[in-house]
C-alpha positions as CSV (number, residue, x, y, z in Angstrom):
1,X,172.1,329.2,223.5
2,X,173.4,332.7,223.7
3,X,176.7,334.1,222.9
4,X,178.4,334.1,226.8
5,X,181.0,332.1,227.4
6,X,182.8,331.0,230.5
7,X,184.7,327.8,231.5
8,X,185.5,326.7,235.3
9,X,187.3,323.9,236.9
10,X,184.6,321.9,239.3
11,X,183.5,318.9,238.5
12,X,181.4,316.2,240.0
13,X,182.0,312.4,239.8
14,X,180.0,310.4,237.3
15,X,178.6,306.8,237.3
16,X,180.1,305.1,234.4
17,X,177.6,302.5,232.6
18,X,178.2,299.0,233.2
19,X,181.2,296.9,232.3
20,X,179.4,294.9,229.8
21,X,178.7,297.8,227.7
22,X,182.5,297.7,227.4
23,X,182.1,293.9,225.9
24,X,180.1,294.7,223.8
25,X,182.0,297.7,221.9
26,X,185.2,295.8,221.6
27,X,183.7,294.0,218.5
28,X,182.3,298.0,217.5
29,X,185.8,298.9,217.4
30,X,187.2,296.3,215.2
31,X,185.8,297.0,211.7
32,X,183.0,298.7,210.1
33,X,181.2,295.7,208.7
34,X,180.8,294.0,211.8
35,X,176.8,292.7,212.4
36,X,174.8,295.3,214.7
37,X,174.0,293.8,218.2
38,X,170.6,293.2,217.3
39,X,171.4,289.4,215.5
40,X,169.0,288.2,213.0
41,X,170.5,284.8,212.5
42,X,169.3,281.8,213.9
43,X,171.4,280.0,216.4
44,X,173.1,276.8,215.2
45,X,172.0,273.0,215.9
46,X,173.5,271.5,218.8
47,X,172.0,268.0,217.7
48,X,174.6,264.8,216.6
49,X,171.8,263.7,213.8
50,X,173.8,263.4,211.0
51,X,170.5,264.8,208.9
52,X,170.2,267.7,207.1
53,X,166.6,269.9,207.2
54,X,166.2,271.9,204.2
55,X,163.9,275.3,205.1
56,X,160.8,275.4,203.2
57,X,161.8,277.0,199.5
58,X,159.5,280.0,201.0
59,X,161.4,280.8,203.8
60,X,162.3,284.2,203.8
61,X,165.8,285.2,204.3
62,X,167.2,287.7,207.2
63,X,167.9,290.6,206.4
64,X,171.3,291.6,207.1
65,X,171.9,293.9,209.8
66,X,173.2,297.6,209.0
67,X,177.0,297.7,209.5
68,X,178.1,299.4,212.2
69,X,180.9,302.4,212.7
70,X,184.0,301.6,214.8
71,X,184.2,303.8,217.8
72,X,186.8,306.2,216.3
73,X,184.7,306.7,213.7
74,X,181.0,307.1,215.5
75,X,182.9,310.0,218.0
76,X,183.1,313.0,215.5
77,X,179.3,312.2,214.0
78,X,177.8,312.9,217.5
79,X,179.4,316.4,217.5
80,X,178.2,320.1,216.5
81,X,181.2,321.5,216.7
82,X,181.5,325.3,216.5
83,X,183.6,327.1,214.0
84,X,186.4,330.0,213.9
85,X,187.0,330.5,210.7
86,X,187.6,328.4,207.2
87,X,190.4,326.3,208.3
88,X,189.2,324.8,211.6
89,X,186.0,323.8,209.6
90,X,188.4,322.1,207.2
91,X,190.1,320.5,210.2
92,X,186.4,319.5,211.6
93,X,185.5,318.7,208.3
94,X,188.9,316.1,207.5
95,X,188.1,314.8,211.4
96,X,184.9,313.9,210.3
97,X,182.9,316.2,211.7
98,X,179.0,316.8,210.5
99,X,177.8,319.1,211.7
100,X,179.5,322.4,212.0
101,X,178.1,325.4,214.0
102,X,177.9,329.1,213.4
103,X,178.0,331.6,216.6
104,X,179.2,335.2,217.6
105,X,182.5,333.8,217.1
106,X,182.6,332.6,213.7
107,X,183.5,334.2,210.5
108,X,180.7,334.5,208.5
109,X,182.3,335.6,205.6
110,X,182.9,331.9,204.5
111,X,179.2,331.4,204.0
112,X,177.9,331.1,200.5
113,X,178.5,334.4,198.8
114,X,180.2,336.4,201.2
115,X,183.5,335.5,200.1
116,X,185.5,333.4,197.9
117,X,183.8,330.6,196.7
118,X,187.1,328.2,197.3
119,X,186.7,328.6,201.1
120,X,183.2,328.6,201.7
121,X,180.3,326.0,202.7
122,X,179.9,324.8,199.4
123,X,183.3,323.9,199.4
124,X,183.3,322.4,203.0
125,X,180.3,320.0,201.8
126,X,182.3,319.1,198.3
127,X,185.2,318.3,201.0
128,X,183.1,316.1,203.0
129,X,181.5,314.1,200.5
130,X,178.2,313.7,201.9
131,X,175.5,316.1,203.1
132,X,176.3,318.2,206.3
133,X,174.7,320.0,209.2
134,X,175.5,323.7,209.2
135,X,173.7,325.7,212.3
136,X,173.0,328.4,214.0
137,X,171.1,330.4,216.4
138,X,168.3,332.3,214.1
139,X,165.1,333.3,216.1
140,X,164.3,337.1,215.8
141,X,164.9,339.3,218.1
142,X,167.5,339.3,220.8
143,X,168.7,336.2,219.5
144,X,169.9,336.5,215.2
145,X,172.7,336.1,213.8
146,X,172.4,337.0,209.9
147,X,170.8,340.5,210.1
148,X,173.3,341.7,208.5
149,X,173.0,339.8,205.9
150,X,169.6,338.9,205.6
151,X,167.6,341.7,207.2
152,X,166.2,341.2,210.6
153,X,163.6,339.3,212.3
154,X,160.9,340.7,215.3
155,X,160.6,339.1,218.2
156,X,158.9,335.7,218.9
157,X,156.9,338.0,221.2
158,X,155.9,340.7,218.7
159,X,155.4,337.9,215.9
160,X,152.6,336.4,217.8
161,X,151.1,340.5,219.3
162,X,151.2,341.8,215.5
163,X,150.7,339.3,212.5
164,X,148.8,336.3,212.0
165,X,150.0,332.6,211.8
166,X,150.1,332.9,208.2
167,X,152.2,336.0,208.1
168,X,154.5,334.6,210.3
169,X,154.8,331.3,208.2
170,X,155.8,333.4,205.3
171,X,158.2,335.5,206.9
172,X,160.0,332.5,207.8
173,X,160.0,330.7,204.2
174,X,161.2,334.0,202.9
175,X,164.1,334.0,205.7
176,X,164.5,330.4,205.7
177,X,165.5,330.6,201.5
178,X,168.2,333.2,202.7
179,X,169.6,331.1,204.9
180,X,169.8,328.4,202.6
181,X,171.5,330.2,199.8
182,X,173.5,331.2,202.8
183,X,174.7,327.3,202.9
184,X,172.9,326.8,206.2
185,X,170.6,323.7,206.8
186,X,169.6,324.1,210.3
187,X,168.0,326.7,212.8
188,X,168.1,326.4,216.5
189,X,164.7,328.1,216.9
190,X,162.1,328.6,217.6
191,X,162.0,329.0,221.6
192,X,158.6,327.3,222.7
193,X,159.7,328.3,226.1
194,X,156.6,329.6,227.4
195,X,156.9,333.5,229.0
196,X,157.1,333.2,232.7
197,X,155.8,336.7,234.2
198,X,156.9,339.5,235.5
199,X,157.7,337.6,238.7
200,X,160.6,336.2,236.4
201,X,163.2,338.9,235.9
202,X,165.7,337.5,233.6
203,X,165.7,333.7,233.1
204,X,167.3,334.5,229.0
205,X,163.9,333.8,227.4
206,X,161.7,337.0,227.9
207,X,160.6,338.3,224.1
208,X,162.1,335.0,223.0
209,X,158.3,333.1,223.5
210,X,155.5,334.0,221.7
211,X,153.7,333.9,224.8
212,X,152.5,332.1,228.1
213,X,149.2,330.2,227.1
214,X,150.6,327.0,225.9
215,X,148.3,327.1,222.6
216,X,149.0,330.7,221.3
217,X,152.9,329.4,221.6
218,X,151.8,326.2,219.8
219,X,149.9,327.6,216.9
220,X,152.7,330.5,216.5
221,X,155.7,328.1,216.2
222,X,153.9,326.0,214.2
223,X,153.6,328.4,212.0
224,X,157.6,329.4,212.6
225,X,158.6,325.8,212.1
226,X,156.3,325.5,208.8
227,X,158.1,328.3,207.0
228,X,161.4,327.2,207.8
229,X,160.1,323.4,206.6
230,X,159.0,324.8,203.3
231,X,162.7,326.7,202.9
232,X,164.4,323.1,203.3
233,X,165.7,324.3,206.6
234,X,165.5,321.8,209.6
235,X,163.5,324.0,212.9
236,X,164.9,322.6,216.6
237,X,162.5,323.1,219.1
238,X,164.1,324.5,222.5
239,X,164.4,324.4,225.1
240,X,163.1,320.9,226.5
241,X,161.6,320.1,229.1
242,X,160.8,324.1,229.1
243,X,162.8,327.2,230.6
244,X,160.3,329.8,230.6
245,X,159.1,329.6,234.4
246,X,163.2,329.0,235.6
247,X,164.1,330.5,238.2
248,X,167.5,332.1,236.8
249,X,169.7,331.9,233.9
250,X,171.4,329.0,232.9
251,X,174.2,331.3,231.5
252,X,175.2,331.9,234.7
253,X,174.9,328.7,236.9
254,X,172.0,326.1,238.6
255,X,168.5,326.7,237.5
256,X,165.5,325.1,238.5
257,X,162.1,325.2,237.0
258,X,158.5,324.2,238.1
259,X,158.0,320.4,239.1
260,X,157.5,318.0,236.1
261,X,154.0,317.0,236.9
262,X,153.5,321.2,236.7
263,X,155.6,321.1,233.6
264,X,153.1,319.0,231.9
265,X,150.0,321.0,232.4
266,X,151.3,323.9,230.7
267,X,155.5,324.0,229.5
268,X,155.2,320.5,227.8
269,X,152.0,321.1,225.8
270,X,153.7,322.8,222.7
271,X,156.2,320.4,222.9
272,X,154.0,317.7,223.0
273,X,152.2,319.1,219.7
274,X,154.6,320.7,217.4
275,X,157.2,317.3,217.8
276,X,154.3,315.6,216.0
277,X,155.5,317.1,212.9
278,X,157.8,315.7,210.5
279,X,160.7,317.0,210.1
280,X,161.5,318.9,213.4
281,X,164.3,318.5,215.9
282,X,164.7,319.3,219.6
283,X,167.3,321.0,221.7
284,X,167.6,319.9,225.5
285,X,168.3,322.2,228.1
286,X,170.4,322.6,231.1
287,X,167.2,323.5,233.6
288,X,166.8,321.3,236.6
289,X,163.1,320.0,237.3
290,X,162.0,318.0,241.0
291,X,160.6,315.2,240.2
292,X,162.4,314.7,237.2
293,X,166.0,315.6,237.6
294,X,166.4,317.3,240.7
295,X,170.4,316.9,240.4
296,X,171.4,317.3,237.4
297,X,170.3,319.6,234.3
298,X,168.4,317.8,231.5
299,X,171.1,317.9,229.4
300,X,173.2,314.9,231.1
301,X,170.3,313.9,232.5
302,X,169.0,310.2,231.4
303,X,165.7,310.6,232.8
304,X,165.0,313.4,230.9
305,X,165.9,311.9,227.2
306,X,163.6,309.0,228.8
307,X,160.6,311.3,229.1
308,X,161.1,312.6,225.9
309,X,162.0,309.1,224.0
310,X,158.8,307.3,226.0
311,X,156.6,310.2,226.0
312,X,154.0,310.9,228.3
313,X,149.9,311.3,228.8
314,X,149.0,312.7,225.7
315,X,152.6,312.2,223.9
316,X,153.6,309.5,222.9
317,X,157.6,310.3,222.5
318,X,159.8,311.6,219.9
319,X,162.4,309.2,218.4
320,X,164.2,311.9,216.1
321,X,167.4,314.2,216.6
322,X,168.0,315.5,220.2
323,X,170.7,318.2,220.7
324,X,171.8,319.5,223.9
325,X,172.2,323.4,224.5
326,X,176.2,324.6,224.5
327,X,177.8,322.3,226.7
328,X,180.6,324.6,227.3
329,X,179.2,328.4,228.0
330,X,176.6,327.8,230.3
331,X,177.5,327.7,234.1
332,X,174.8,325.3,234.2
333,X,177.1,323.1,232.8
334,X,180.5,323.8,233.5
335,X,180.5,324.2,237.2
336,X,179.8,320.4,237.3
337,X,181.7,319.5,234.5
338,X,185.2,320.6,233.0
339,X,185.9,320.2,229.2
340,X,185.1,317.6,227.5
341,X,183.2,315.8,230.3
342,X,180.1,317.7,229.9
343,X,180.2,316.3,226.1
344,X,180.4,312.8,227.3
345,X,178.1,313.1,230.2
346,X,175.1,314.6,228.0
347,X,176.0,311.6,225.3
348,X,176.0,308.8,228.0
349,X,172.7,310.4,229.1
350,X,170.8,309.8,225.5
351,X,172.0,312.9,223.5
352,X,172.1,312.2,219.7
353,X,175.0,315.2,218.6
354,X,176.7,317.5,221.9
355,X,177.0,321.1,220.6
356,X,180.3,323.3,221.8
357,X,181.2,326.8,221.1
358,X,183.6,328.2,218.6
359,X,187.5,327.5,219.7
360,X,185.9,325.7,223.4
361,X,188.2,322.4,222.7
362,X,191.3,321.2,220.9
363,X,188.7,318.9,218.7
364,X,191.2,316.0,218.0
365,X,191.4,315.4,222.5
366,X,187.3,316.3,222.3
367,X,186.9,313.1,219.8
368,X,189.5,311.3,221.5
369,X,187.5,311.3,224.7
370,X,184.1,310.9,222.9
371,X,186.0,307.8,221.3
372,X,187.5,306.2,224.2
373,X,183.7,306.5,226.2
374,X,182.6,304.3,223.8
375,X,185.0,302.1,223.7
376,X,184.5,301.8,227.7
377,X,181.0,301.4,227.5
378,X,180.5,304.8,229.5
379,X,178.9,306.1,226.5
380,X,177.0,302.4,225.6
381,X,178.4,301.4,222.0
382,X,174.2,300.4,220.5
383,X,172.9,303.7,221.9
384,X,175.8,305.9,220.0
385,X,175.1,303.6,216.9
386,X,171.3,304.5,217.0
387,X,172.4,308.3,217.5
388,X,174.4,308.0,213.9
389,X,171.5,306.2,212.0
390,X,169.2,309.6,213.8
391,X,171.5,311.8,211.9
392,X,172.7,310.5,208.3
393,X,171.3,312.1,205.7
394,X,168.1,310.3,204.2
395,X,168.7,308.0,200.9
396,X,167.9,310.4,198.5
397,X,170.1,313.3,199.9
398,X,173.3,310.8,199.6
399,X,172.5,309.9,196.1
400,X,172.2,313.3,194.5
């Protein structure tokens, strides 16, 4: 995502999912220790026989399920909300908020060091009480955010013209530990868009790919995401299914990009490779593709989060994190859907976390409507649950 920013009214009708779904969150909304939907128990004798059979002393015992979160509490963990300043990321922060995101209109004098130390991330994750999420857009570039503060970055395009993969992979440690002491834990980049030509005129990737052979993309952003993995800093691949050959910018409204079968002999490939590597997380764009969502942009669109979940030849799938682009900049998106529609559209369509620009929502209404979608079954209660397993923090992190 880019720093432009433009809401309009439109919107097109949605399917909601069906009225089962809605069943089956009532019992999600009641408490947090209620079983998950998946039972393990097995299902009680109907016989009259007034015997009782003993299991075999080895019989091992179920394992419980994991207790699930009612809806009101699930809704603010499927959000990257962004930030203003200190005290609307205390206000995300009390709402339960995780993840809190840094763009052109944040003040980035509450990150670590910039400021004082009582109103900075440090003290935001104290406040929380558990590790958090904190983003933002970092490729090199036209696209930084920190060079102010960090020094500057080249271009994805003149990283993979002028230094090797290991050169790059060290460059990125080196800016991925200044990040970190910067309080940040997550960089949208890179872009393995690949570069679509000069028939292309501005589509908002340009110097933002490495390149347009699929495998000199590949072996660069390996090398990108590598660095950043050895900084501690979590890379997100963008921007899926691929928006270097789109016709147009999804800043400004409707883009389409080559047909899916097209996508996958060339687009797909560095996707399919570097989401092989531990670690890494995807963004999904708002690009529209025949033959895989014609009619909507991948970001709401279910089909989309299928290919990527089931995989395809040669790819298997990817079951970790999924973001979705800025869901309330990008004409893309808003012309279809106003406010907090778009954020429940791209979560019904298989979204782990919906991402929104500084100051775009009153966030108490924004986890309102997330929260009543699942209690509906529009967004279905199982598939929200499986989004916040995706995103808590690993054991270990918890414990320290």
């Amino acid at each position: 995502m880019t720093s432009r920013l433009s809401l309009l009214p439109r919107s097109r009708s949605r399917t909601a999912r069906p009225a089962v779904a809605a069943v089956l969150v009532t019992g999600l909304s009641l408490a947090a220790g209620c079983s998950s939907g998946e039972e393990d128990a097995a299902p009680t004798s109907a016989s009259s026989s007034s015997m009782t059979t003993t299991p075999p002393a080895s019989a091992p015992e179920s394992t419980p399920p994991a207790p699930q979160v009612p809806a009101k509490g699930l809704a603010p963990k499927l959000l990257a909300v962004g930030v203003t300043d200190f005290e609307s990321a205390r206000a995300a922060v009390d709402a339960g908020v995780r993840h809190l995101f840094f763009g052109t209109g944040s003040d980035f004098s509450m990150l670590n060091g910039q400021g004082d130390p009582e109103r900075s991330i440090a003290a935001l994750q104290r406040r929380a009480g558990e590790p958090m999420r904190v983003s933002v857009d970092e490729e090199g570039g036209m696209v930084q955010r920190l060079s102010e503060l960090i020094g500057t970055l080249p271009a994805p395009r003149d990283m993979a013209r002028t230094m090797t993969p290991e050169q790059v992979r060290d460059m990125m440690a080196e800016h991925g530990r200044k990040m970190a002491e910067l309080g940040f834990t997550v960089d949208f980049a890179p872009s393995i868009d690949l570069a679509g030509g000069e028939n292309i005129e501005d589509n908002a990737i340009g110097s933002r790919s490495f390149g347009s052979d699929p495998q000199v993309v590949a072996r660069y952003a390996r090398a990108y995401v590598e660095g950043l993995l050895d900084a501690g800093i979590t890379p997100v691949l963008k921007h899926f299914p691929g928006h270097g050959h789109a016709n147009g910018d999804s800043h400004t409204g409707e883009v389409f990009v080559p047909p899916v079968e097209q996508l996958k002999q060339a687009d797909l490939k560095p996707f399919a490779e570097l989401l092989e590597i531990p670690g890494v997380e995807v963004m999904m764009g708002h690009v529209q593709a025949p033959g895989l969502n014609p009619d909507e942009p991948a970001s709401v669109s279910p089909t989309t989060y299928g290919l990527l979940r089931k995989g395809w030849e040669g790819f298997g799938g990817y079951q970790g994190v999924v973001y979705t682009d800025d869901l309330t900049g990008m004409r893309a998106i808003t012309d279809r859907y106003p406010g907090a529609e778009a954020v429940v559209a791209a979560l019904s369509a298989g979204a782990d976390q919906g991402l929104t620009a500084a100051g775009a929502f009153e966030l108490p209404e924004l986890i309102s409507a997330v929260t009543e979608a699942i209690r509906n079954g529009e967004i279905a209660p199982e598939q929200a649950q499986r989004s916040a397993e995706r995103l808590a923090p690993p054991a270990e992190e918890t414990e320290n």
